[in-house]
N, CA, C and O of each residue as an XYZ file, in Angstrom:
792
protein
N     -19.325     80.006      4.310
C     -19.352     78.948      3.309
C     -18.790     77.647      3.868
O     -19.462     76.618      3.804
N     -17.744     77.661      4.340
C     -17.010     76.685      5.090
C     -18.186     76.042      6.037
O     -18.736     74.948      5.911
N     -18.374     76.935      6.905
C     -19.500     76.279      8.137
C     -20.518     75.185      7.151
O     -20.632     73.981      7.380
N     -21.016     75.730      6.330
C     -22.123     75.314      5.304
C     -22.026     73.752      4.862
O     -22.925     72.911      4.898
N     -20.608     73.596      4.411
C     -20.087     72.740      4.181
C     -20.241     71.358      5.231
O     -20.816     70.275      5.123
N     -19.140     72.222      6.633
C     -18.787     70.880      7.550
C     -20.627     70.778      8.002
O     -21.115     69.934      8.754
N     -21.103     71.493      7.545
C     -22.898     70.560      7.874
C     -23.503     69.770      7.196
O     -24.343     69.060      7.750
N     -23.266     69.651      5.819
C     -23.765     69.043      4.968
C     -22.730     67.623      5.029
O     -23.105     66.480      4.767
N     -21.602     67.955      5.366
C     -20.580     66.574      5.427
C     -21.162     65.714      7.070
O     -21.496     64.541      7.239
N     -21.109     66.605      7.841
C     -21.657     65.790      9.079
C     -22.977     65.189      8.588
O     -22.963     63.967      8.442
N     -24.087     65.818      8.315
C     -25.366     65.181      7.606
C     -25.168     63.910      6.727
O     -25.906     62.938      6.885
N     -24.210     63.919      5.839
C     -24.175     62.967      4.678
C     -23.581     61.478      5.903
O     -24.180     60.416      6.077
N     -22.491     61.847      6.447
C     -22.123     61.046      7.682
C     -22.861     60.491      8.624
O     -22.585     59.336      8.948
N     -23.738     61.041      9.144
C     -25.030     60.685      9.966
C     -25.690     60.050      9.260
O     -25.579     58.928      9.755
N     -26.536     59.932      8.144
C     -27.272     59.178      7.377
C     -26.319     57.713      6.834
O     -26.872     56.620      6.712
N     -25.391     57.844      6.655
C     -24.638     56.928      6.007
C     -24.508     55.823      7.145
O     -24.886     54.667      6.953
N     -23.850     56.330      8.550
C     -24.004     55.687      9.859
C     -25.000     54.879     10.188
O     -24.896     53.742     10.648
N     -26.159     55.588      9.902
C     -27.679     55.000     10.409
C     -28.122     53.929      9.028
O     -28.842     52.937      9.144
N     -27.600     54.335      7.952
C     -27.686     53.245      6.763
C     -26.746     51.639      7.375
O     -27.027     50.441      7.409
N     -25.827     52.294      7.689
C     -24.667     51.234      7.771
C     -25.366     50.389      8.949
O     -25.166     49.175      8.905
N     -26.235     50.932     10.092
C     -26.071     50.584     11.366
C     -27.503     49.468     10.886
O     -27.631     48.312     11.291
N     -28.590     50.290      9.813
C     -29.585     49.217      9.393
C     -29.482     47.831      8.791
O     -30.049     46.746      8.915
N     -28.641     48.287      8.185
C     -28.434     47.478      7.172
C     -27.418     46.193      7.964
O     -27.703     45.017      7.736
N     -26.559     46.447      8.641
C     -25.632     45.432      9.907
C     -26.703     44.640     10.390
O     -26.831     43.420     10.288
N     -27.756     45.784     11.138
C     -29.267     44.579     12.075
C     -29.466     43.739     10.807
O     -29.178     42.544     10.880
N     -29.930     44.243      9.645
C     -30.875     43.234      9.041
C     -29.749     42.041      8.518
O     -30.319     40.971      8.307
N     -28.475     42.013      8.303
C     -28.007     41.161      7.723
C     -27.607     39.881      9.148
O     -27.308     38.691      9.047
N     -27.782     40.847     10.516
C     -27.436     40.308     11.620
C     -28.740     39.153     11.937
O     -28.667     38.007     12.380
N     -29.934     39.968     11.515
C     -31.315     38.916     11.813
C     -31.482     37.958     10.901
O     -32.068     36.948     11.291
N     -30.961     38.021      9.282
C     -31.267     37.078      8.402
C     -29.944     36.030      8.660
O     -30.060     34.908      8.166
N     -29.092     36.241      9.170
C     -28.147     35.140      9.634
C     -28.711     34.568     11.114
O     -28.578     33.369     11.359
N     -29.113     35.136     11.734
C     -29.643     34.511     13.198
C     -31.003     33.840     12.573
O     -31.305     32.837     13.220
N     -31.797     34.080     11.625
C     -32.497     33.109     10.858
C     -32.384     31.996     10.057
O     -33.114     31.018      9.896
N     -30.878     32.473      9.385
C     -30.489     31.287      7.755
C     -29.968     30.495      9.210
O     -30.677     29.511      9.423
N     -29.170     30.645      9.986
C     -27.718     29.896     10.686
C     -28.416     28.288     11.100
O     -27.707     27.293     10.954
N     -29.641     28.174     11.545
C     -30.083     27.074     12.259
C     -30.061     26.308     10.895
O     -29.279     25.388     10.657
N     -31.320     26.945      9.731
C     -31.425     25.733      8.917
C     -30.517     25.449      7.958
O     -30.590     24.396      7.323
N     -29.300     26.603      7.688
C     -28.077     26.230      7.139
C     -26.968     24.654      7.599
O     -26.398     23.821      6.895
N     -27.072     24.840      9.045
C     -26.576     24.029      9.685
C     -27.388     22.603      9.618
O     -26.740     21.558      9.670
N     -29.061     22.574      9.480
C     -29.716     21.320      9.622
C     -29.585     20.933      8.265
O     -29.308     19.765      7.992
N     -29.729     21.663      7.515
C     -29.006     20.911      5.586
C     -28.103     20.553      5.655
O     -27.953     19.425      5.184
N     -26.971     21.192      6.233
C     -25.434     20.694      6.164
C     -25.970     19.257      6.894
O     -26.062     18.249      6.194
N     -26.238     19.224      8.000
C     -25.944     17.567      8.616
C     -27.272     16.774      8.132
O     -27.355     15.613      8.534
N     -27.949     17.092      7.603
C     -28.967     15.884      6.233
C     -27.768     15.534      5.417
O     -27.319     14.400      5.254
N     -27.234     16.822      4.848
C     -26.580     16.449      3.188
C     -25.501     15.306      4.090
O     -25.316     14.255      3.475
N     -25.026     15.375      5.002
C     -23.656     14.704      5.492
C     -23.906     13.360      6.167
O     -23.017     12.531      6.360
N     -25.555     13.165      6.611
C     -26.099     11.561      6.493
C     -26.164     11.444      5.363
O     -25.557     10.380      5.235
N     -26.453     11.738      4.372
C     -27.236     11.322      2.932
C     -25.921     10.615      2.607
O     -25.950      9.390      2.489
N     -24.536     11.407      2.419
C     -23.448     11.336      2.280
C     -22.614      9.701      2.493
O     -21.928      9.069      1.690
N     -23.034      9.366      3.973
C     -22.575      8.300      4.442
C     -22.949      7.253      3.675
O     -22.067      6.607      3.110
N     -24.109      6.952      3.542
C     -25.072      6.002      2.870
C     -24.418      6.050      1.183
O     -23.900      4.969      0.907
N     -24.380      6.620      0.545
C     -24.066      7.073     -0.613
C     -22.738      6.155     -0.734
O     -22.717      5.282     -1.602
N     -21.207      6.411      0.450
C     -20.221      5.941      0.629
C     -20.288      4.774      0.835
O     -19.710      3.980      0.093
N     -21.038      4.361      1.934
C     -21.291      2.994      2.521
C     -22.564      2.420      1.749
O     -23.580      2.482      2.440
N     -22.710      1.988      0.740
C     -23.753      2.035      0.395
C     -24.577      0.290      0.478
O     -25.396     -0.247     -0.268
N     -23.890     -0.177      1.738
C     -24.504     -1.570      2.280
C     -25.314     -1.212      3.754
O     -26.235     -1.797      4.325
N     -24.643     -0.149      4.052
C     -25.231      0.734      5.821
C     -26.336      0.561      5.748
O     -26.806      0.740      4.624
N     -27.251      0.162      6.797
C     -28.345      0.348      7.340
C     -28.322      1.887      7.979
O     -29.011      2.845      7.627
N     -27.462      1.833      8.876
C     -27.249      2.691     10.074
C     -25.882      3.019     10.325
O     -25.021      2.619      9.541
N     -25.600      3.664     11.271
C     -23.935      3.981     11.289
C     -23.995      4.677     13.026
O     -24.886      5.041     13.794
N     -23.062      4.624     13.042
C     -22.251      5.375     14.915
C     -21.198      5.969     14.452
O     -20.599      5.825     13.386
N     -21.005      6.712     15.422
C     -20.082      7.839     15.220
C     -19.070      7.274     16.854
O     -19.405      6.955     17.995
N     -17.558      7.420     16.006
C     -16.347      7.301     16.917
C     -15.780      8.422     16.476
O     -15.652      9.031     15.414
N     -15.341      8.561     18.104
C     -14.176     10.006     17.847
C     -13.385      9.230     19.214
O     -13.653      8.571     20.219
N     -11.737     10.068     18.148
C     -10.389      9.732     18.882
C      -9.744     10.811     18.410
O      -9.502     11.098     17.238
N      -9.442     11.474     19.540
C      -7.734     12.299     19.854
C      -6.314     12.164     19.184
O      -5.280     11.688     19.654
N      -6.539     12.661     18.084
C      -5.093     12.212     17.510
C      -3.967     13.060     17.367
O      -4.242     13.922     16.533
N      -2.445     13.239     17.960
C      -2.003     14.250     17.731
C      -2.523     15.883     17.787
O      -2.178     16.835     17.088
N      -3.291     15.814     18.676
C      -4.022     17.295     19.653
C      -5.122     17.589     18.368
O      -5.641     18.700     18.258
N      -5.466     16.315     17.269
C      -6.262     16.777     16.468
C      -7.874     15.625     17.104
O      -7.573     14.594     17.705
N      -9.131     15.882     16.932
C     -10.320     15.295     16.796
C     -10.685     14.746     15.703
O     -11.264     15.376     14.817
N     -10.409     13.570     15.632
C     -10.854     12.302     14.344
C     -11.945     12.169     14.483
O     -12.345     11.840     15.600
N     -12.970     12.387     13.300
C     -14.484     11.532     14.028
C     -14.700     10.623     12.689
O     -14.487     11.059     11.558
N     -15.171      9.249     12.984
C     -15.257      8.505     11.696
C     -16.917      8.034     11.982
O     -17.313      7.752     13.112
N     -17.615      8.009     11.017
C     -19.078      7.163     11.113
C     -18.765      5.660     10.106
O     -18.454      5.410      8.941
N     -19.123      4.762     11.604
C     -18.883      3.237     11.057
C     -20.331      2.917     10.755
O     -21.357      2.779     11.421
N     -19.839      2.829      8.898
C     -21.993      1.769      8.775
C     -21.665      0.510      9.565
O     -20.695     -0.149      9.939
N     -23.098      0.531      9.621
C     -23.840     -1.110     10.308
C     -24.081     -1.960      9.031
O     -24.071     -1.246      8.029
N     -24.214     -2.782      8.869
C     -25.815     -3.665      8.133
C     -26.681     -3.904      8.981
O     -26.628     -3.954     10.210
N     -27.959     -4.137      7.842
C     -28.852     -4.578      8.988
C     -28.639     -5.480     10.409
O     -29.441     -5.248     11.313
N     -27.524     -6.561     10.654
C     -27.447     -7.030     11.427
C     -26.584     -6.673     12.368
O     -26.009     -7.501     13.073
N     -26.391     -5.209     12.479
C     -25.129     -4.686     12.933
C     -24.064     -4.529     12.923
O     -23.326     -3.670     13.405
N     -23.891     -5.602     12.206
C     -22.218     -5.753     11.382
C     -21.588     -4.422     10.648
O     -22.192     -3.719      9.837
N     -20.301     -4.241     11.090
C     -19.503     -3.064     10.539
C     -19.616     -3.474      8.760
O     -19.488     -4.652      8.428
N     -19.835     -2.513      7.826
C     -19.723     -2.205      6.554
C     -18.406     -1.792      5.950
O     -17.855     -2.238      4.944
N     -17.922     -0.597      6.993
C     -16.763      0.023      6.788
C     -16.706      1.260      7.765
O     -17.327      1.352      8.824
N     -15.773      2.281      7.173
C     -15.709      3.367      7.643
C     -16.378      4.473      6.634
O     -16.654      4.285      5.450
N     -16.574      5.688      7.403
C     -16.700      7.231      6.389
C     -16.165      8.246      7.178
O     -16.281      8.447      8.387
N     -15.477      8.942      6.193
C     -15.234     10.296      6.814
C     -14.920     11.236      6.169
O     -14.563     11.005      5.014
N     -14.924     12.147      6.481
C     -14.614     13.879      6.095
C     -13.259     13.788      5.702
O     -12.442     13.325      6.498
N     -12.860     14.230      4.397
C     -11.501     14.859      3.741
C     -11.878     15.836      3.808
O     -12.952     16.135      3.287
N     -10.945     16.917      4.647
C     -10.853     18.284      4.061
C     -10.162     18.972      3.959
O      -9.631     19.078      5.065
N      -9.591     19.823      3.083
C      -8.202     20.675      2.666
C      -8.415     21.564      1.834
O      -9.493     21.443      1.254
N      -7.591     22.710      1.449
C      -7.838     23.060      0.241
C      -7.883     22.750     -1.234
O      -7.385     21.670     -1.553
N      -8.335     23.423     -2.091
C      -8.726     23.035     -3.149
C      -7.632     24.451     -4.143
O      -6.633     25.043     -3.735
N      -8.330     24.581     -5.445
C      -7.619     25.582     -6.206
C      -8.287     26.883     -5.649
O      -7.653     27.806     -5.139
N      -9.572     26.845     -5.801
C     -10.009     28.188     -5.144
C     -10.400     28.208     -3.438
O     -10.828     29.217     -2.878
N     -10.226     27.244     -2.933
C     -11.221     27.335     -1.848
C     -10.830     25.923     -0.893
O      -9.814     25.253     -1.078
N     -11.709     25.686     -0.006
C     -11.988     24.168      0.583
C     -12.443     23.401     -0.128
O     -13.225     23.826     -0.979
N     -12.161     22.049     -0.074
C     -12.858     21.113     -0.551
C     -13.285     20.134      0.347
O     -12.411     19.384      0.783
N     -14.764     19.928      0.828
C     -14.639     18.803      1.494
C     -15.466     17.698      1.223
O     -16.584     17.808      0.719
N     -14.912     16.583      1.564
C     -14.949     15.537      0.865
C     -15.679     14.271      1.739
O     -14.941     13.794      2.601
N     -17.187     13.596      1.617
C     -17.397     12.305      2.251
C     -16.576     11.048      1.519
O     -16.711     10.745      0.333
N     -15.558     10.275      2.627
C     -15.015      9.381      1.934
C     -16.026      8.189      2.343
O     -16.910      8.466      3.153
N     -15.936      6.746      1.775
C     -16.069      5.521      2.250
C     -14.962      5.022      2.532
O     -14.020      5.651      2.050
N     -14.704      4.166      3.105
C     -13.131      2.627      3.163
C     -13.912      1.648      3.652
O     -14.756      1.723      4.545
N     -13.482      0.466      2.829
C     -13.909     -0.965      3.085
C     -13.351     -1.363      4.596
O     -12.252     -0.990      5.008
N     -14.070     -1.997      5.188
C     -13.894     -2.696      6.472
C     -12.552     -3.125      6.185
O     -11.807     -2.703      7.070
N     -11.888     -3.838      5.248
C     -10.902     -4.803      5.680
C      -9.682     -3.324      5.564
O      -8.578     -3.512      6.074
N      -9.932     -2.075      4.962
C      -9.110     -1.091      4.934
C      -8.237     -1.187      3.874
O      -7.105     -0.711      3.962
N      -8.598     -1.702      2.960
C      -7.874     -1.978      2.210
C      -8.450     -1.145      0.385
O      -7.741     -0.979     -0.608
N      -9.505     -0.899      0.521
C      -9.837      0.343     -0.550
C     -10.974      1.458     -0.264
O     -11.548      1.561      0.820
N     -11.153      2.062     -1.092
C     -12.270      3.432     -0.868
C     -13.445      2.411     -1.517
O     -13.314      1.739     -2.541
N     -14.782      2.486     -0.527
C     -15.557      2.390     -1.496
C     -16.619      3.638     -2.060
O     -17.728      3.308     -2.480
N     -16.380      4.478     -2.050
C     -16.619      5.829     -2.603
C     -16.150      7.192     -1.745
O     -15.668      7.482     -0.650
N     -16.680      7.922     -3.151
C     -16.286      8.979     -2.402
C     -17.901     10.139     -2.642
O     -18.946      9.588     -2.987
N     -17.877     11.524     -2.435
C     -19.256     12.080     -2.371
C     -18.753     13.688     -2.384
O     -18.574     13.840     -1.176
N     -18.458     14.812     -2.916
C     -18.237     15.865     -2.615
C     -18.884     16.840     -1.867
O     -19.558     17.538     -2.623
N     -18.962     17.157     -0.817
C     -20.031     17.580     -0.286
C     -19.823     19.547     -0.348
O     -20.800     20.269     -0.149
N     -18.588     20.057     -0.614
C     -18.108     21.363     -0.559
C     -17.106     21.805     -1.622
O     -16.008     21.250     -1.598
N     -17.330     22.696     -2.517
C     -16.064     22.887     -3.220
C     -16.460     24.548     -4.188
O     -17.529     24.892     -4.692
N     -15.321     25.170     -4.154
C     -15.657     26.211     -4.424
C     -15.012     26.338     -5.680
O     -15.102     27.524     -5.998
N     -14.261     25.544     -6.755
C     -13.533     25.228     -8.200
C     -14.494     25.984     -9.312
O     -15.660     26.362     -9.430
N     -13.081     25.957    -10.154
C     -13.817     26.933    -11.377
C     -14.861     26.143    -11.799
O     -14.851     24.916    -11.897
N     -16.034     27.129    -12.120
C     -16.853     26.394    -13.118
C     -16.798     26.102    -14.259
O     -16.550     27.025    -15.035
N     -16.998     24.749    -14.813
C     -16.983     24.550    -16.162
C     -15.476     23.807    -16.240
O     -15.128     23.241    -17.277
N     -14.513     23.867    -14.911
C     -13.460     22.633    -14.645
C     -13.246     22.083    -13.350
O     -13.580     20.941    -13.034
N     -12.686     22.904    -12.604
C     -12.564     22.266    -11.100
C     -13.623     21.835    -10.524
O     -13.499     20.907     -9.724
N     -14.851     22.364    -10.771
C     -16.265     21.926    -10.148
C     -16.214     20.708    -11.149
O     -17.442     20.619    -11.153
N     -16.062     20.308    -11.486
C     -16.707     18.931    -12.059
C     -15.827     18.058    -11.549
O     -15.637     17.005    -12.158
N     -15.173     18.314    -10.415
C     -14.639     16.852     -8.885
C     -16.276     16.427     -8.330
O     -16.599     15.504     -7.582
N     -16.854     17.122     -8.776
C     -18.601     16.991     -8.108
C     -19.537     15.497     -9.016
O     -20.352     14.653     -8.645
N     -19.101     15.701     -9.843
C     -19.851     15.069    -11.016
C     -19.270     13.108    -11.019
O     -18.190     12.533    -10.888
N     -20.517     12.737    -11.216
C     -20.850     11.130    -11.039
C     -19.490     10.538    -11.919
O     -18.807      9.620    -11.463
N     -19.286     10.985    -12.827
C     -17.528     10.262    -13.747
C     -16.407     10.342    -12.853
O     -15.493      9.526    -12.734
N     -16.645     11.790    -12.028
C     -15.077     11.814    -11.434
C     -15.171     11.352    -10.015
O     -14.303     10.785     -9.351
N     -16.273     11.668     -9.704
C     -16.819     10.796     -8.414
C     -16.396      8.935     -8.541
O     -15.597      8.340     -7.817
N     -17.017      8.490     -9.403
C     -16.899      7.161     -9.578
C     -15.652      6.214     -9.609
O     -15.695      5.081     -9.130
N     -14.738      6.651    -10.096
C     -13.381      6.800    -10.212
C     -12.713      6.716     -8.778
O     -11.486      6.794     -8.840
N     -13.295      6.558     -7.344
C     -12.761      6.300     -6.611
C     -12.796      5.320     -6.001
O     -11.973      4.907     -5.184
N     -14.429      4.535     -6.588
C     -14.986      3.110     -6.057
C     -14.086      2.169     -6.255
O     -13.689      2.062     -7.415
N     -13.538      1.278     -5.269
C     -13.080     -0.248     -5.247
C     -11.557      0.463     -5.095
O     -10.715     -0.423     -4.953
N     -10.917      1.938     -5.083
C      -9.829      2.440     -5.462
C      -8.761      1.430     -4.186
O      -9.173      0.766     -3.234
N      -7.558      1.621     -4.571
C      -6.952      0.869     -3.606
C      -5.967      1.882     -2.700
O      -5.342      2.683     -3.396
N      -5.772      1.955     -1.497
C      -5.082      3.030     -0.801
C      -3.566      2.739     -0.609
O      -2.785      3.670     -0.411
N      -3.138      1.403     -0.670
C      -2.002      1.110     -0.713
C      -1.474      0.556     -2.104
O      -2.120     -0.317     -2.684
N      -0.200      1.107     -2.683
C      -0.067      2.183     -2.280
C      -0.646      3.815     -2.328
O      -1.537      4.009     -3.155
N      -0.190      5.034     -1.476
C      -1.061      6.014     -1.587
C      -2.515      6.291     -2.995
O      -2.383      5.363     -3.794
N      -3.221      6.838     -3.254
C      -4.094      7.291     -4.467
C      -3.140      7.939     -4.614
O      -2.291      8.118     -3.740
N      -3.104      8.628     -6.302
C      -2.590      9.061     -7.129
C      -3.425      9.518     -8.184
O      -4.445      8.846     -8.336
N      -3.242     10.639     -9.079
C      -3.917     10.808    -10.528
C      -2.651     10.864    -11.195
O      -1.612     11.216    -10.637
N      -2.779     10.388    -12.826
C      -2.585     10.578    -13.731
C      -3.219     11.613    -14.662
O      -4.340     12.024    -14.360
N      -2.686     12.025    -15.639
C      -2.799     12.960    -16.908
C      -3.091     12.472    -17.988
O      -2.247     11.627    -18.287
N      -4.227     12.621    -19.082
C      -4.522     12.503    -20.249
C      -4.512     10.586    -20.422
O      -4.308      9.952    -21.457
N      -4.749     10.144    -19.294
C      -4.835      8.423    -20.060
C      -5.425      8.006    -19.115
O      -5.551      8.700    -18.106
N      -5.929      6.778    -19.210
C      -6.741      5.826    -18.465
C      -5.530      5.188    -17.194
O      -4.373      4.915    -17.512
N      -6.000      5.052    -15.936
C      -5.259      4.408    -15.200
C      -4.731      3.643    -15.477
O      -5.086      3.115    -16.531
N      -3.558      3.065    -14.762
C      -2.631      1.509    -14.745
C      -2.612      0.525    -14.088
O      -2.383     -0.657    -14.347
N      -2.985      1.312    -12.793
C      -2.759      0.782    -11.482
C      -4.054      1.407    -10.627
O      -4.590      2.509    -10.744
N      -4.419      0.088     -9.549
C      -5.336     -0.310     -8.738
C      -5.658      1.113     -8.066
O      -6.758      1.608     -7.819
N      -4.148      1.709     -7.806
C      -4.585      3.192     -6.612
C      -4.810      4.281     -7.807
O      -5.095      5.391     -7.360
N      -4.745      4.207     -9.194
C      -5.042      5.693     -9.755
C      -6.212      6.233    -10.220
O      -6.925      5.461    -10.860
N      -6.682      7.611    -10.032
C      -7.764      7.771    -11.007
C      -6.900      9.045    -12.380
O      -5.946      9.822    -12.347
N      -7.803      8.674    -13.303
C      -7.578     10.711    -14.426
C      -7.771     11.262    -14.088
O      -8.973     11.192    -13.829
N      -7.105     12.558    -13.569
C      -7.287     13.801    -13.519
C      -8.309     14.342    -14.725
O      -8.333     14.007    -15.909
N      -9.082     15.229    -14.056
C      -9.798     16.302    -14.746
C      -9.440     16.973    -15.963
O      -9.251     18.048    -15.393
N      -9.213     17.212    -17.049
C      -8.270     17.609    -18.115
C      -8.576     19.256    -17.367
O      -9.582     19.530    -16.712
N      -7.664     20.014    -17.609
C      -7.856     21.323    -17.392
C      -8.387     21.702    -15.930
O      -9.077     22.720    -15.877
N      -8.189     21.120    -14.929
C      -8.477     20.582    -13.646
C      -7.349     20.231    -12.846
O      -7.635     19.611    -11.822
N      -6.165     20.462    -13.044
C      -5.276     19.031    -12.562
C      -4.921     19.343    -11.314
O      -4.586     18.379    -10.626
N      -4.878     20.849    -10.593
C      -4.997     21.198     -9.220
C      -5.909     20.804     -8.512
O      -5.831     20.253     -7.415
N      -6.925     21.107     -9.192
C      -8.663     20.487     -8.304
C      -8.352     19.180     -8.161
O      -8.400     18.741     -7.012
N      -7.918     18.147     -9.392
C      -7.981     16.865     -9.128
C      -7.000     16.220     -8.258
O      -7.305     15.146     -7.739
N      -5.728     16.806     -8.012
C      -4.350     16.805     -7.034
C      -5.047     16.934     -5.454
O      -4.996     16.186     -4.477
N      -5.745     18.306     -5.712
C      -5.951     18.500     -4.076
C      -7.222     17.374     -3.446
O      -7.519     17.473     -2.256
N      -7.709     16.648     -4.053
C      -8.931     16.030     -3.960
C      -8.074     14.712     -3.860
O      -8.589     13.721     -3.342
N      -7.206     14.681     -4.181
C      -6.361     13.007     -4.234
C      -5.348     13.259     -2.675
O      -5.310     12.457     -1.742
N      -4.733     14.350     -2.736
C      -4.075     14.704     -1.559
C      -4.914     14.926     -0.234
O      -4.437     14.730      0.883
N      -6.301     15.383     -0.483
C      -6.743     15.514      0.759
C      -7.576     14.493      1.343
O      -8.162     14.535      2.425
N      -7.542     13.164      0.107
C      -8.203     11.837      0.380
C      -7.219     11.283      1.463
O      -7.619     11.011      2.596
N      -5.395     11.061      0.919
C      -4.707     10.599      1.001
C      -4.710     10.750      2.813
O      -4.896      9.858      3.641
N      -4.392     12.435      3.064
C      -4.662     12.862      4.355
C      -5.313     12.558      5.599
O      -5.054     12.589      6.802
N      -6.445     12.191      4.687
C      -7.790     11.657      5.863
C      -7.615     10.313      6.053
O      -7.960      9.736      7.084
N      -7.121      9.809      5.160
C      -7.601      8.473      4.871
C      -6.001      7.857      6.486
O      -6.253      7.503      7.638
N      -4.676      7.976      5.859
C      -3.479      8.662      7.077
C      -4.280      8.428      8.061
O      -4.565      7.298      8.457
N      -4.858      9.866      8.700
C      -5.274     10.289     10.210
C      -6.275      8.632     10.637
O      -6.038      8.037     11.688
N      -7.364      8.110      9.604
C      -8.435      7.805      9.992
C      -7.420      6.287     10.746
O      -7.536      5.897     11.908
N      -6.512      5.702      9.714
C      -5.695      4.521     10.176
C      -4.919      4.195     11.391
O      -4.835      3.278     12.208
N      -4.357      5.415     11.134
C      -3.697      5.785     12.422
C      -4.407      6.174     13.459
O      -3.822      5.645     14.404
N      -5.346      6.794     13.898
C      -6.716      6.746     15.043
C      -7.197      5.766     15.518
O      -7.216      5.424     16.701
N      -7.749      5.094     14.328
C      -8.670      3.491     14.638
C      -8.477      2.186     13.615
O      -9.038      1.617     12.679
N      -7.241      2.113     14.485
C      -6.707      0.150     13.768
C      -7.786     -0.853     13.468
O      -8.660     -0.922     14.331
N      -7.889     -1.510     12.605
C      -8.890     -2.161     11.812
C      -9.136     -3.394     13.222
O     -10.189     -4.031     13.237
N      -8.461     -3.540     13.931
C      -8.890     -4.598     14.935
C      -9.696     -3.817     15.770
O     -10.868     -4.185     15.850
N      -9.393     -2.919     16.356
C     -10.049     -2.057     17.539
C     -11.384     -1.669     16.870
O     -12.395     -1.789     17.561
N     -11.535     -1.094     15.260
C     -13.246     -0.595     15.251
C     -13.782     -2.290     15.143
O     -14.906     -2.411     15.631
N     -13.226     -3.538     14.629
C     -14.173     -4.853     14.134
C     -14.640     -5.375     15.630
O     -15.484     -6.271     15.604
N     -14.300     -5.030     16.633
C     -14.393     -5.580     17.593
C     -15.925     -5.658     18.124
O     -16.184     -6.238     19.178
């Protein structure tokens, strides 16, 4: 009876193996399939992004600088006549559930955001996801960085650097103000407003 047994357990084991081992290839080939055009959406959505921020850009270049053993990369719009627009770049940090990452704008003279664009966020639905949405988005245009951004609770701003928090949101809307604040830090400290106008 015993013998009977350890055969039917080795059998159930063997099949389960060869399930496991199919099922690994196929999830291994549909990622060696999704991975290319996953990656070519990501960098459309992240031009679309720039333009959106910079929204005088013709065109834009990409600078990267070494900062503190970290890689800054900022995309400076053009105008049509080549002239710098401003800066854009990637905020990214966590969020309440997840990453959030973030296309910023900053005005050439560095002195405010001219938008912002969510490009990643994994927030509750029906609160933290709505850092995505054109109201809370908007709320960062003309914003002023000095001093730092900030949110407020339940009222309309006061001041030049604040936006409202999200009602029922106020982590999502914290980490989205903190991880502006962050980038925005690194991007100043990398590339001094004389060195990119040049």
């Amino acid at each position: 009876m015993e013998f009977g047994l350890n055969n039917v357990v080795t059998k159930m084991l063997l099949v389960l193996t060869v399930i496991g081992a199919v099922s690994g290839g196929i999830l291994a080939g549909v990622f060696h399939v999704a991975d290319p055009l996953i990656q070519a959406n990501r960098e459309k959505e992240l031009k679309e992004a720039i333009f959106v921020v910079l929204p005088e850009a013709k065109d834009y270049k990409i600078l990267e600088k070494g900062i503190d053993k970290t890689k800054v990369i900022v995309y400076q719009g053009l105008d049509a006549d080549g002239r710098p627009v401003g800066l854009a770049f990637i905020a990214d940090g966590g969020g309440f559930q997840g990453n959030i990452r973030i296309m910023v704008g900053l005005s050439v003279d560095y002195l405010k955001l001219k938008g912002i664009k969510v490009l990643e966020q994994n927030e509750t639905p029906g609160l933290g996801n709505r850092i995505k949405e054109p109201a809370f988005e908007g709320q960062f245009k003309g914003l002023e960085i000095k001093p730092k951004v900030e949110y407020i609770k339940y009222r309309k701003p006061e001041k030049p650097n604040q936006i409202t928090a999200i009602t029922g949101a106020t982590i999502s809307s914290d980490a989205v103000v903190k991880n502006i604040n962050n980038a925005v830090e690194k991007v100043l400290k990398a590339f001094p407003k004389e060195e990119v106008l040049k």
